[in-house]
OpenMM code with the backbone's topology and positions (N, CA, C; nanometers):
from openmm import Vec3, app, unit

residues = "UNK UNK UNK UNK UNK UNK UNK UNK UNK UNK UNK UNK UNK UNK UNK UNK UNK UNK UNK UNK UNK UNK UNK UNK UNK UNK UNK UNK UNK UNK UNK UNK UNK UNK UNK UNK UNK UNK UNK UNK UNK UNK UNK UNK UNK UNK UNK UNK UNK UNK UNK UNK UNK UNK UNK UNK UNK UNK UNK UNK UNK UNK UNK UNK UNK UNK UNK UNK UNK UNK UNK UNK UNK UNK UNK UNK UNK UNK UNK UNK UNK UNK UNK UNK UNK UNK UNK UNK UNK UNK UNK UNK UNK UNK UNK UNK UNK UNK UNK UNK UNK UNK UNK UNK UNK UNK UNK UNK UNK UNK UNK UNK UNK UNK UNK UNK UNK UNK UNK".split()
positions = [
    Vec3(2.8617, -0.5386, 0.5658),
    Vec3(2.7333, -0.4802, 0.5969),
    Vec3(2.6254, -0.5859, 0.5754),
    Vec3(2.5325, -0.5713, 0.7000),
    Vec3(2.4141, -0.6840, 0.6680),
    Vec3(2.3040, -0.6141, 0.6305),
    Vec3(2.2279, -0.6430, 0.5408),
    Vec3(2.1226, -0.5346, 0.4716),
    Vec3(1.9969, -0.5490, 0.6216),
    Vec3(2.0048, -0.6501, 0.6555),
    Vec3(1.8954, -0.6678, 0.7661),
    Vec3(1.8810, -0.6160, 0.8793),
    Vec3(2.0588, -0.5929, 0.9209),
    Vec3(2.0994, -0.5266, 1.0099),
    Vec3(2.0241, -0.3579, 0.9868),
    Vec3(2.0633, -0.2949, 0.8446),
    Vec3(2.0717, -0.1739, 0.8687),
    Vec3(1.9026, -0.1734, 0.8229),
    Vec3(1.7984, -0.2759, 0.8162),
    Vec3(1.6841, -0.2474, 0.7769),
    Vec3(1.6450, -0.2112, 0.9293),
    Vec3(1.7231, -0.2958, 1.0326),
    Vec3(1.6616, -0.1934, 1.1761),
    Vec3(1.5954, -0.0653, 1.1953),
    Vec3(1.7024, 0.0025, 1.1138),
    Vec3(1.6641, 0.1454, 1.1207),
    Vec3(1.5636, 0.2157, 1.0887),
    Vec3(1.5207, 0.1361, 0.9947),
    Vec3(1.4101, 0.1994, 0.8832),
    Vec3(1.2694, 0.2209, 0.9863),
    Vec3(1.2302, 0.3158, 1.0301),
    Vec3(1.1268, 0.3316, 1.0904),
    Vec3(0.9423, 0.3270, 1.0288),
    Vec3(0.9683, 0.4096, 0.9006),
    Vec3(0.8850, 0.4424, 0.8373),
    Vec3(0.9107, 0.3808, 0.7148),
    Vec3(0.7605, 0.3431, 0.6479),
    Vec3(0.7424, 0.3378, 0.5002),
    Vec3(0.7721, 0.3670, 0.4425),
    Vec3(0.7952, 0.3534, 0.3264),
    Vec3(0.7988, 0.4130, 0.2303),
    Vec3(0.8962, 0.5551, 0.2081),
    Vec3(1.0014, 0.4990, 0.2732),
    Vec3(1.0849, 0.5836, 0.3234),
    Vec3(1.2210, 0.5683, 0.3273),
    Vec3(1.2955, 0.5562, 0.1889),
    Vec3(1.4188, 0.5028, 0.1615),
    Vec3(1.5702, 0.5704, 0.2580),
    Vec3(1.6680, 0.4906, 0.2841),
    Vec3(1.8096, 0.5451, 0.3369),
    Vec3(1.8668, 0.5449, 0.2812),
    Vec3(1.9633, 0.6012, 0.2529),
    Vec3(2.0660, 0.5464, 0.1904),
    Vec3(2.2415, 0.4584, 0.2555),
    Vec3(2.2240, 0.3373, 0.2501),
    Vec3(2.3413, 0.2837, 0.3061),
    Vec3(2.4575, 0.2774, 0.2827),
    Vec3(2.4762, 0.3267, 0.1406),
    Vec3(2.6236, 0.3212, 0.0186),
    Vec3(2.6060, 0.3806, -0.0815),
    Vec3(2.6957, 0.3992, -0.1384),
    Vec3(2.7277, 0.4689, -0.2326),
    Vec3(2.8291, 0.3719, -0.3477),
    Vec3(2.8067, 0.3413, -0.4514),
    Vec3(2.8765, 0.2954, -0.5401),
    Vec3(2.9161, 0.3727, -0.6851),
    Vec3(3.0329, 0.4778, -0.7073),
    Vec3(3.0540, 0.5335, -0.8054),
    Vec3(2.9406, 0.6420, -0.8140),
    Vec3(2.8066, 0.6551, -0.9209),
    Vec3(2.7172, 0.7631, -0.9372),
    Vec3(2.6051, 0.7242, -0.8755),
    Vec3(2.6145, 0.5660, -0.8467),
    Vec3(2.4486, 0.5235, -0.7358),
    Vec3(2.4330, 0.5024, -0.6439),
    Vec3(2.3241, 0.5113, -0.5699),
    Vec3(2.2839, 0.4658, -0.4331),
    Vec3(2.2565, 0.3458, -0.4319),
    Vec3(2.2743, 0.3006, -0.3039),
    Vec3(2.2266, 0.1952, -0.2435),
    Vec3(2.1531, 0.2068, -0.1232),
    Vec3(2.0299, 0.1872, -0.1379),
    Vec3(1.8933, 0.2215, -0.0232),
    Vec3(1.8347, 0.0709, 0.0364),
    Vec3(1.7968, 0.0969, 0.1318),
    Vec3(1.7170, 0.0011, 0.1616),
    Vec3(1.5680, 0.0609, 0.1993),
    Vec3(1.4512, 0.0030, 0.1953),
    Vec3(1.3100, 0.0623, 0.2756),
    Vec3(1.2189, -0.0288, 0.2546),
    Vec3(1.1357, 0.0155, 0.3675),
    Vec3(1.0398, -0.0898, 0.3925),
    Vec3(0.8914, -0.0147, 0.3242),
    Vec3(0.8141, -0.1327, 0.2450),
    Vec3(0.6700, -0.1005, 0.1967),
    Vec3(0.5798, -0.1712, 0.2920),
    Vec3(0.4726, -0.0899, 0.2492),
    Vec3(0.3611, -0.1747, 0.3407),
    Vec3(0.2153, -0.0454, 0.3135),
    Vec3(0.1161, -0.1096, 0.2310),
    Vec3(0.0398, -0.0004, 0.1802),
    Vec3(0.0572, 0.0050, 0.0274),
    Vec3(-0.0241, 0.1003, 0.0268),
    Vec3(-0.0644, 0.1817, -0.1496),
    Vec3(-0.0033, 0.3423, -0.1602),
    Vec3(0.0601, 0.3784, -0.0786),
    Vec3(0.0929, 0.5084, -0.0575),
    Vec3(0.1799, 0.5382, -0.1921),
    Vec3(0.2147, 0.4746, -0.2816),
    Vec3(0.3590, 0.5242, -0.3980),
    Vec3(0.2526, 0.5651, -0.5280),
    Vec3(0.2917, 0.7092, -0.5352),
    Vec3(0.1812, 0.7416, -0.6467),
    Vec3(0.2311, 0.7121, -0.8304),
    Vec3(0.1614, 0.6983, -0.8443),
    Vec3(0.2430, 0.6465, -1.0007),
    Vec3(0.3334, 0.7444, -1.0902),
    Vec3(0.4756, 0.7386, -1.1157),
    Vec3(0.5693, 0.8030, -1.1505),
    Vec3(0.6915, 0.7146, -1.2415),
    Vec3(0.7511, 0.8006, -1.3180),
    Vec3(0.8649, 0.7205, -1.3337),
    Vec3(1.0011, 0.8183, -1.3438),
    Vec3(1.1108, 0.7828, -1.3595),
    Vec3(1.2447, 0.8287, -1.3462),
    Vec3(1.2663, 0.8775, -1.5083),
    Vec3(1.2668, 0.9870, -1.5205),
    Vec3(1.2769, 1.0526, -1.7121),
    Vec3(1.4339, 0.9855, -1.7130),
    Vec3(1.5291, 0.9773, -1.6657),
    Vec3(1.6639, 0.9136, -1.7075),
    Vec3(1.7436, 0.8642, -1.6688),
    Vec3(1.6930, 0.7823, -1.5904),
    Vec3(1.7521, 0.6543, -1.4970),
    Vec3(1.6682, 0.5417, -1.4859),
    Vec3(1.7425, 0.4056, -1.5201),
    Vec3(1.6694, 0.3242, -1.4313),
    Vec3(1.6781, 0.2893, -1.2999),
    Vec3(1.5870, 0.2348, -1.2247),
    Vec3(1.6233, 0.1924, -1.1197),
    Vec3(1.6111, 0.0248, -1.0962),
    Vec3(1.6858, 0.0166, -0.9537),
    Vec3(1.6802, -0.1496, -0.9509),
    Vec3(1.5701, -0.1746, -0.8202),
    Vec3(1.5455, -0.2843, -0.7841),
    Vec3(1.4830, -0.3153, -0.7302),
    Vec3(1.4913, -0.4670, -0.6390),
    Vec3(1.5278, -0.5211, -0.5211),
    Vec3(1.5565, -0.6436, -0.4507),
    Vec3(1.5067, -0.6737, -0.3604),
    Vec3(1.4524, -0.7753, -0.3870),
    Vec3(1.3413, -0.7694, -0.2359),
    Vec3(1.3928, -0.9062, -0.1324),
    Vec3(1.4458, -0.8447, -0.0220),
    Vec3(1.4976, -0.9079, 0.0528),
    Vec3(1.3873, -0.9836, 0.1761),
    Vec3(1.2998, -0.9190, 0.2635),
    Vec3(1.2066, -1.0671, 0.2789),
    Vec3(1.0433, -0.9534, 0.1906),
    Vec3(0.9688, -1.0846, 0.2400),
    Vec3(0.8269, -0.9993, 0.1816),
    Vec3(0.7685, -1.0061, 0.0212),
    Vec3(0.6716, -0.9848, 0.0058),
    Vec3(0.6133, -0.9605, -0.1209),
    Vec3(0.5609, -0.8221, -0.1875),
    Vec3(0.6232, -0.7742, -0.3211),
    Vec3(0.5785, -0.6476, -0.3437),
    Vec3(0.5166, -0.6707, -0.4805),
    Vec3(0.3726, -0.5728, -0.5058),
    Vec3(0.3361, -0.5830, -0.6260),
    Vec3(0.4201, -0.4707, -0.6801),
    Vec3(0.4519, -0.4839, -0.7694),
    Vec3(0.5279, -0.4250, -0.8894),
    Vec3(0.4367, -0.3711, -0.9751),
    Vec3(0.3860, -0.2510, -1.0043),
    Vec3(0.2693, -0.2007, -1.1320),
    Vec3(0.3229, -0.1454, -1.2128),
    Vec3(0.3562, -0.1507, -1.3469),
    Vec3(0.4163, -0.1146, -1.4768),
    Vec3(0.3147, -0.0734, -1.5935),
    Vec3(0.2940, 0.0554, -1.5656),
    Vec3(0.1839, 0.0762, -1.6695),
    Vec3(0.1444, 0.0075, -1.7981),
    Vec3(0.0491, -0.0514, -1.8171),
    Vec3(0.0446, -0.0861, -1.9475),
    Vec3(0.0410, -0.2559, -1.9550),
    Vec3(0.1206, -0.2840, -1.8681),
    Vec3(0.1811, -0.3904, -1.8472),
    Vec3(0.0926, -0.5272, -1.7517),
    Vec3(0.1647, -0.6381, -1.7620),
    Vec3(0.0761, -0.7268, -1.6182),
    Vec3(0.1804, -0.6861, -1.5048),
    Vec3(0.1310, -0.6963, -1.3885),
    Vec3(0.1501, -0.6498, -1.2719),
    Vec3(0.2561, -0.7882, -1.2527),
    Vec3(0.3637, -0.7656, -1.1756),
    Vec3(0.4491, -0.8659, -1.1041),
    Vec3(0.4703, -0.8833, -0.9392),
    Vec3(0.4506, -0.9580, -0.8945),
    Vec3(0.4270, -1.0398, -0.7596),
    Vec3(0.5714, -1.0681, -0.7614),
    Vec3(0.6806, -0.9697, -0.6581),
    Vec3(0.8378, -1.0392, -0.6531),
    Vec3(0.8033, -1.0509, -0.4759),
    Vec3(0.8838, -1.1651, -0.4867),
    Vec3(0.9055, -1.2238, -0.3248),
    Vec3(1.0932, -1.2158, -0.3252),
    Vec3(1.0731, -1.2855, -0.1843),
    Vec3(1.2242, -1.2467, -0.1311),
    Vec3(1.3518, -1.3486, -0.2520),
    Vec3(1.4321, -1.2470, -0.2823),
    Vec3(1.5481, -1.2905, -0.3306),
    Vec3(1.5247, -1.2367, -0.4936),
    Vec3(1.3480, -1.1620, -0.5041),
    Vec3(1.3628, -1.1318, -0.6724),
    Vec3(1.4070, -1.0171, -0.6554),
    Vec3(1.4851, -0.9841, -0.7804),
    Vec3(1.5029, -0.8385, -0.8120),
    Vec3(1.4415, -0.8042, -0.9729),
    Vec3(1.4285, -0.6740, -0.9980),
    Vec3(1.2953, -0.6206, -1.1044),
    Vec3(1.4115, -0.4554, -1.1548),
    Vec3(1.4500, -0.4342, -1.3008),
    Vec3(1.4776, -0.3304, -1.3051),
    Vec3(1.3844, -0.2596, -1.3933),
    Vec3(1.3752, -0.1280, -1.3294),
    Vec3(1.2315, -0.0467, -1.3710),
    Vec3(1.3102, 0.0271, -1.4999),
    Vec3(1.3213, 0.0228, -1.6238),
    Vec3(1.3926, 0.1042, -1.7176),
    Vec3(1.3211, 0.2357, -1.7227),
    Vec3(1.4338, 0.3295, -1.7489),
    Vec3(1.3914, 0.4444, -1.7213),
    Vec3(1.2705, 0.5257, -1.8385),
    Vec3(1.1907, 0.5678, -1.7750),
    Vec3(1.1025, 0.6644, -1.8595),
    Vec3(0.9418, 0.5610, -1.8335),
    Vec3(0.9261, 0.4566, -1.7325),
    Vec3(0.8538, 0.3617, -1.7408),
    Vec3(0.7550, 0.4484, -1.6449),
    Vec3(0.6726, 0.4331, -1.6196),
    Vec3(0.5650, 0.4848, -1.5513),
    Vec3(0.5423, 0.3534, -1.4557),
    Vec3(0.5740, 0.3424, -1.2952),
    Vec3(0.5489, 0.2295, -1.2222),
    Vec3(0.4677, 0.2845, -1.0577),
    Vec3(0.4885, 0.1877, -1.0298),
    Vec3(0.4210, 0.2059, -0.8257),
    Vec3(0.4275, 0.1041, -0.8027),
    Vec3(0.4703, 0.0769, -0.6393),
    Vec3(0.5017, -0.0476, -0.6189),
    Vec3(0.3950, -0.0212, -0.5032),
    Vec3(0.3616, -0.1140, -0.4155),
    Vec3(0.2851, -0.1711, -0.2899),
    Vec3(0.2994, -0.2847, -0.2323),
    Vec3(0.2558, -0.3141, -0.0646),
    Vec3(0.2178, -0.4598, -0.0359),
    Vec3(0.1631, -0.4865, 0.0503),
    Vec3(0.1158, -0.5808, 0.0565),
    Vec3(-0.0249, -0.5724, 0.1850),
    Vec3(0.0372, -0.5847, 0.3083),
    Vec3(0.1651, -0.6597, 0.3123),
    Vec3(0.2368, -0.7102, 0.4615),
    Vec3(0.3581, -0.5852, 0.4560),
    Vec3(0.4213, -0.6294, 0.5043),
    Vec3(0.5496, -0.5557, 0.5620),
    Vec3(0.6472, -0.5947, 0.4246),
    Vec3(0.7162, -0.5326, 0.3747),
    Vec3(0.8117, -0.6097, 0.2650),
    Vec3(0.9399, -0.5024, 0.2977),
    Vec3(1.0407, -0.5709, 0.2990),
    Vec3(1.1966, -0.4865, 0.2873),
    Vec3(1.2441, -0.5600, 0.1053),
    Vec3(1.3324, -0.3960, 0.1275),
    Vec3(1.3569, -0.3271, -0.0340),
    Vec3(1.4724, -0.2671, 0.0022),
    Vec3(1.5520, -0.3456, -0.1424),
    Vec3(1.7279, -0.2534, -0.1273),
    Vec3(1.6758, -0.2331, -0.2825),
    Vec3(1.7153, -0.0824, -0.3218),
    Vec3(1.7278, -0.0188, -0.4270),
    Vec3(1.8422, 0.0399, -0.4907),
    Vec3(1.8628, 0.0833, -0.5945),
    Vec3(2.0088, 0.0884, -0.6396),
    Vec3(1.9563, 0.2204, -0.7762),
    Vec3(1.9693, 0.3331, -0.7475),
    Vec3(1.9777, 0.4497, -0.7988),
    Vec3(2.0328, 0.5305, -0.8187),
    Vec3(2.0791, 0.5520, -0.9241),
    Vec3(2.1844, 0.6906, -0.9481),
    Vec3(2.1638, 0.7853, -0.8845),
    Vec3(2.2677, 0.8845, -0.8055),
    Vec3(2.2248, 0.9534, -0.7207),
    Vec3(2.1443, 1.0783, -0.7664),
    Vec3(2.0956, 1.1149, -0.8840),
    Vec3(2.0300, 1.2260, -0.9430),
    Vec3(1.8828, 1.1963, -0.9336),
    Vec3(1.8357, 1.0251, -0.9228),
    Vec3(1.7122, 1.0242, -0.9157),
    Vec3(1.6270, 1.0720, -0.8107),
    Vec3(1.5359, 1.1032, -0.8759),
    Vec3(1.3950, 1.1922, -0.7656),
    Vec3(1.3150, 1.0407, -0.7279),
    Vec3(1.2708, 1.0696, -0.5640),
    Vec3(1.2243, 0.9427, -0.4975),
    Vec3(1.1111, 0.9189, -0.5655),
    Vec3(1.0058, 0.9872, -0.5929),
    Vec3(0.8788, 0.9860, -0.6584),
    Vec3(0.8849, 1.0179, -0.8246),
    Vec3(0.9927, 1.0829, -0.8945),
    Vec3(1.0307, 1.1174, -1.0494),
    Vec3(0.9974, 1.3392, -0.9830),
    Vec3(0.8954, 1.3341, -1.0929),
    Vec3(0.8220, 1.4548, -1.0934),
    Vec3(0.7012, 1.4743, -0.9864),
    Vec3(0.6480, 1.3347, -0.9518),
    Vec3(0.5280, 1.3491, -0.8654),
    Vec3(0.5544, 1.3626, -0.7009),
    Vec3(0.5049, 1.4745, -0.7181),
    Vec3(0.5007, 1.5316, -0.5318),
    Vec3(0.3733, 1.4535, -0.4701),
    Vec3(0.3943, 1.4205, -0.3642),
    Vec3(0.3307, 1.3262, -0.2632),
    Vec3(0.3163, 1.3159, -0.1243),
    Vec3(0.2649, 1.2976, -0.0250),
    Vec3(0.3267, 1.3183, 0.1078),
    Vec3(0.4616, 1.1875, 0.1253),
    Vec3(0.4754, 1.1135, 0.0246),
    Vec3(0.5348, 1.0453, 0.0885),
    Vec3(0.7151, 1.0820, -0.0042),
    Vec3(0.6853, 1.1868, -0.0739),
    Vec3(0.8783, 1.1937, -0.1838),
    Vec3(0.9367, 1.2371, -0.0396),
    Vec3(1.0577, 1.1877, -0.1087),
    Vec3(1.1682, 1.2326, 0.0517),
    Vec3(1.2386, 1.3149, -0.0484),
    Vec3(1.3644, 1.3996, -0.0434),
    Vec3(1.4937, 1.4487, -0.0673),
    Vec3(1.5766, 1.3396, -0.0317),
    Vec3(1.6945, 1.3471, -0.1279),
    Vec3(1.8355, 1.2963, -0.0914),
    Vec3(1.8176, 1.3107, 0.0536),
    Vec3(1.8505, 1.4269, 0.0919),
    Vec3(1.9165, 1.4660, 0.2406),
    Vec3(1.7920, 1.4104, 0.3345),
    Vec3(1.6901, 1.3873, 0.3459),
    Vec3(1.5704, 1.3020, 0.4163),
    Vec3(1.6290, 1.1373, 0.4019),
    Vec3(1.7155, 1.1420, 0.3181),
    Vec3(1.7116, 0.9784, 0.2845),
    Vec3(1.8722, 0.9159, 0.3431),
    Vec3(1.9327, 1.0220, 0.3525),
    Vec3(2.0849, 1.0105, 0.4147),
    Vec3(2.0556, 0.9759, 0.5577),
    Vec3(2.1676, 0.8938, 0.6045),
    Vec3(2.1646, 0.8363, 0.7476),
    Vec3(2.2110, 0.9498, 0.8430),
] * unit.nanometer
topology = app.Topology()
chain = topology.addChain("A")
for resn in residues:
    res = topology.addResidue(resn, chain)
    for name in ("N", "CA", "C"):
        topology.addAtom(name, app.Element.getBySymbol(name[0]), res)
Protein backbone atom coordinates (compact mmCIF):
# COMPACT_ATOMS: atom_id res chain seq x y z
CA UNK A 1 0.00 0.00 0.00
CA UNK A 2 1.20 3.53 -0.96
CA UNK A 3 -0.06 6.04 1.63
CA UNK A 4 -0.05 8.65 -1.34
CA UNK A 5 -1.81 6.50 -3.45
CA UNK A 6 -4.73 6.09 -1.05
CA UNK A 7 -4.37 9.98 -0.01
CA UNK A 8 -6.12 10.29 -3.63
CA UNK A 9 -9.14 9.64 -2.12
CA UNK A 10 -9.32 11.93 0.55
CA UNK A 11 -11.63 14.58 -0.76
CA UNK A 12 -12.28 16.64 2.20
CA UNK A 13 -10.49 18.08 5.24
CA UNK A 14 -10.29 17.26 7.98
CA UNK A 15 -11.73 14.19 7.31
CA UNK A 16 -9.96 10.98 8.29
CA UNK A 17 -10.28 7.14 6.37
CA UNK A 18 -9.45 4.55 7.51
CA UNK A 19 -6.90 2.36 5.38
CA UNK A 20 -5.94 -0.61 7.95
CA UNK A 21 -6.40 -2.01 10.67
CA UNK A 22 -3.61 -3.31 12.94
CA UNK A 23 -4.76 -5.60 15.99
CA UNK A 24 -7.04 -2.75 18.24
CA UNK A 25 -5.82 0.40 15.89
CA UNK A 26 -6.46 2.26 13.00
CA UNK A 27 -4.58 3.40 10.46
CA UNK A 28 -6.01 6.73 8.77
CA UNK A 29 -4.78 8.94 6.54
CA UNK A 30 -6.33 12.88 6.02
CA UNK A 31 -5.68 15.86 4.73
CA UNK A 32 -5.56 19.43 6.92
CA UNK A 33 -5.78 22.66 5.64
CA UNK A 34 -7.43 25.44 7.98
CA UNK A 35 -8.30 25.98 11.76
CA UNK A 36 -11.40 23.90 11.68
CA UNK A 37 -10.10 21.10 14.71
CA UNK A 38 -11.67 22.35 17.88
CA UNK A 39 -9.60 21.75 20.91
CA UNK A 40 -10.11 18.19 22.48
CA UNK A 41 -8.31 15.35 23.69
CA UNK A 42 -8.70 11.42 23.76
CA UNK A 43 -9.64 10.53 27.86
CA UNK A 44 -7.75 6.98 27.04
CA UNK A 45 -5.82 6.67 24.19
CA UNK A 46 -3.04 8.10 22.68
CA UNK A 47 -2.82 8.93 19.38
CA UNK A 48 -0.03 9.05 16.72
CA UNK A 49 0.55 11.39 14.32
CA UNK A 50 2.89 11.38 10.63
CA UNK A 51 3.09 13.81 8.43
CA UNK A 52 3.75 12.66 5.13
CA UNK A 53 4.11 15.90 2.80
CA UNK A 54 3.18 19.47 4.29
CA UNK A 55 3.40 21.36 7.49
CA UNK A 56 1.09 21.05 10.56
CA UNK A 57 0.96 23.19 13.67
CA UNK A 58 0.58 20.90 16.45
CA UNK A 59 -1.20 22.93 19.66
CA UNK A 60 -0.73 21.17 23.05
CA UNK A 61 -2.30 23.03 25.67
CA UNK A 62 -0.14 24.56 27.97
CA UNK A 63 2.63 23.81 26.00
CA UNK A 64 4.93 25.54 22.94
CA UNK A 65 3.27 24.84 19.80
CA UNK A 66 5.25 22.36 17.28
CA UNK A 67 5.80 23.04 13.52
CA UNK A 68 6.11 19.05 12.10
CA UNK A 69 6.95 18.86 8.38
CA UNK A 70 7.07 15.86 6.16
CA UNK A 71 8.60 12.66 7.61
CA UNK A 72 7.86 14.05 11.51
CA UNK A 73 5.74 12.08 13.55
CA UNK A 74 4.26 13.60 17.17
CA UNK A 75 2.43 11.20 19.76
CA UNK A 76 -0.42 13.09 21.45
CA UNK A 77 -0.53 11.08 25.03
CA UNK A 78 -3.72 10.48 26.06
CA UNK A 79 -5.82 12.87 28.30
CA UNK A 80 -3.72 15.91 26.53
CA UNK A 81 -5.90 18.61 25.37
CA UNK A 82 -4.53 19.38 21.50
CA UNK A 83 -5.71 20.86 17.79
CA UNK A 84 -3.84 20.61 15.00
CA UNK A 85 -4.01 23.11 11.72
CA UNK A 86 -2.18 24.40 8.53
CA UNK A 87 -2.17 27.09 6.33
CA UNK A 88 -1.31 24.89 3.04
CA UNK A 89 -2.58 21.59 2.23
CA UNK A 90 -0.76 18.97 4.65
CA UNK A 91 -1.39 14.98 4.42
CA UNK A 92 -1.66 12.97 7.79
CA UNK A 93 -1.49 9.15 8.53
CA UNK A 94 -2.78 8.60 12.07
CA UNK A 95 -2.71 5.54 14.13
CA UNK A 96 -5.67 5.14 16.73
CA UNK A 97 -7.15 2.61 18.65
CA UNK A 98 -10.25 1.85 17.22
CA UNK A 99 -12.44 3.18 20.32
CA UNK A 100 -11.12 6.67 19.78
CA UNK A 101 -13.65 9.56 19.15
CA UNK A 102 -12.39 11.81 16.03
CA UNK A 103 -12.84 15.05 18.03
CA UNK A 104 -12.65 13.14 21.98
CA UNK A 105 -16.01 14.58 23.59
CA UNK A 106 -16.17 17.76 21.40
CA UNK A 107 -18.94 17.86 18.78
CA UNK A 108 -18.09 20.02 15.79
CA UNK A 109 -19.15 20.24 12.24
CA UNK A 110 -16.21 18.67 11.43
CA UNK A 111 -16.24 14.91 14.12
CA UNK A 112 -16.87 12.10 11.71
CA UNK A 113 -18.03 8.46 13.16
CA UNK A 114 -16.00 5.36 12.61
CA UNK A 115 -18.48 4.41 9.87
CA UNK A 116 -18.01 8.19 8.05
CA UNK A 117 -14.35 7.31 8.22
CA UNK A 118 -14.46 3.64 6.72
CA UNK A 119 -13.72 3.32 2.96
Amino acid sequence: MNLKDQLEDVKDYFSPKIIAEVNDQYVKVAKIKGQEVPWHNHENEDELFYIIEGELLMEIENKANLTMKSGDMFVVPKGINHRVSSIEECSIMLIETKTTKHTGEVKSAITKSIEQQSY
